[in-house]
C-alpha positions as CSV (number, residue, x, y, z in Angstrom):
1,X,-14.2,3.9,11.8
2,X,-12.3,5.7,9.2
3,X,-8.7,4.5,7.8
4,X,-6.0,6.6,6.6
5,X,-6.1,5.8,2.9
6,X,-3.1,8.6,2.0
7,X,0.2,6.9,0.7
8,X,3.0,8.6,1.4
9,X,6.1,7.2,0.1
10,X,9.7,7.3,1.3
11,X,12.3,9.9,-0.5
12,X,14.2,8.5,-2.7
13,X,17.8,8.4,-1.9
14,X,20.8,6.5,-2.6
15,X,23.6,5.3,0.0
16,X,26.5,3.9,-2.1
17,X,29.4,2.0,0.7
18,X,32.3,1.6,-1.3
19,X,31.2,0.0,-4.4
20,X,29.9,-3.5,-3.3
21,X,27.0,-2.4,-0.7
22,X,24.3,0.4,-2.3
23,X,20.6,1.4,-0.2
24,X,18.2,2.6,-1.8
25,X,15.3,4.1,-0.4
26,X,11.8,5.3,-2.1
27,X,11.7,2.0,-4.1
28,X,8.0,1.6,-5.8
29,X,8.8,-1.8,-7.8
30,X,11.3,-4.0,-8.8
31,X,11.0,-4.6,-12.4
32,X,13.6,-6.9,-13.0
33,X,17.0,-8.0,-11.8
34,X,20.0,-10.7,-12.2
35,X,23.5,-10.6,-11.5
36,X,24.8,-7.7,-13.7
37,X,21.5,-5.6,-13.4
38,X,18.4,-4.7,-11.4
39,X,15.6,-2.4,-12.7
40,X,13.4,-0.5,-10.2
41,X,11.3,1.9,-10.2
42,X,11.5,4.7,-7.4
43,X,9.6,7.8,-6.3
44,X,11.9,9.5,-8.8
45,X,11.8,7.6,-11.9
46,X,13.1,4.4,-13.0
47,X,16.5,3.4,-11.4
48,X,18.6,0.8,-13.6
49,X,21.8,-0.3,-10.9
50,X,24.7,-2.3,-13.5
51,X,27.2,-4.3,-12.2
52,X,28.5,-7.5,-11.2
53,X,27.6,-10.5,-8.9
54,X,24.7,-8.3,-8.0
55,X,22.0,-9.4,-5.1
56,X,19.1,-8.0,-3.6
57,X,20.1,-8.4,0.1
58,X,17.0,-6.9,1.8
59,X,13.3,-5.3,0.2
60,X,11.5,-3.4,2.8
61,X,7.9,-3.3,1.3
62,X,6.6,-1.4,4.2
63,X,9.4,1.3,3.7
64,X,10.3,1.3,0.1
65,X,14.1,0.3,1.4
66,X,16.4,-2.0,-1.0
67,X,19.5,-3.1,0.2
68,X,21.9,-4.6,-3.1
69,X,25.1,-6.2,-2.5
70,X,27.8,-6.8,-5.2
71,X,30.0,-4.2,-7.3
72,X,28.2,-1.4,-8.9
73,X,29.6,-0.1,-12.0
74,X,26.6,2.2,-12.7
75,X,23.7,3.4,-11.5
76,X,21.1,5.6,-14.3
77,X,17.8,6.7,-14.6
78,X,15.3,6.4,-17.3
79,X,11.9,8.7,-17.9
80,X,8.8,6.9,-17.4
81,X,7.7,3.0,-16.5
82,X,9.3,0.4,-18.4
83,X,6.4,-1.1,-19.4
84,X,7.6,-4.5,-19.3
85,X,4.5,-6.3,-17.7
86,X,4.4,-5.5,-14.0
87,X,7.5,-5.8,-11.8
88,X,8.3,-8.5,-8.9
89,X,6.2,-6.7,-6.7
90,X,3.2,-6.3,-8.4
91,X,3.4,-10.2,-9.3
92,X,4.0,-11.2,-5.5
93,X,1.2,-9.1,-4.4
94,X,-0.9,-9.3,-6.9
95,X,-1.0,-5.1,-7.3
């Protein structure tokens, strides 16, 4: 029996509603987030959302999908991993 080993992860795209409701899709890890800012890395590099009252509404693991609710004041990216230990993820899961 042979199992398809071949990872292929979701584009990365952003869905911004307003400013209080953002989707993200192509979401590796979550590094790190609280109420004014969540760090994740995506299938295009690391993604750091700032804002306010900020929560994580929904994480699809199957298909990379994050759903944050709250007011976005910014949303940048950074070259490379972080680096800062492993993300939520990877300390769930073990990965």
């Amino acid at each position: 029996m042979a199992y398809d080993t071949d990872f292929n992860p979701a584009p990365h795209r952003l869905t911004l509603d307003g400013r209080d409701k953002l989707t993200v899709s192509g979401v590796e890890d979550v590094e790190r987030f609280d109420e004014n800012e969540i760090v994740m890395n995506t299938t295009d590099g690391v993604l750091i959302v700032s804002g306010e009252n900020l929560h994580i509404g929904k994480l699809s693991l199957d298909g990379g999908e994050l759903h944050v609710d709250g007011r976005v004041d910014a949303l940048s990216y950074e070259d490379g991993a972080t680096g800062r230990g492993g993300g939520l993820l990877s300390r769930l899961f073990g990965g």
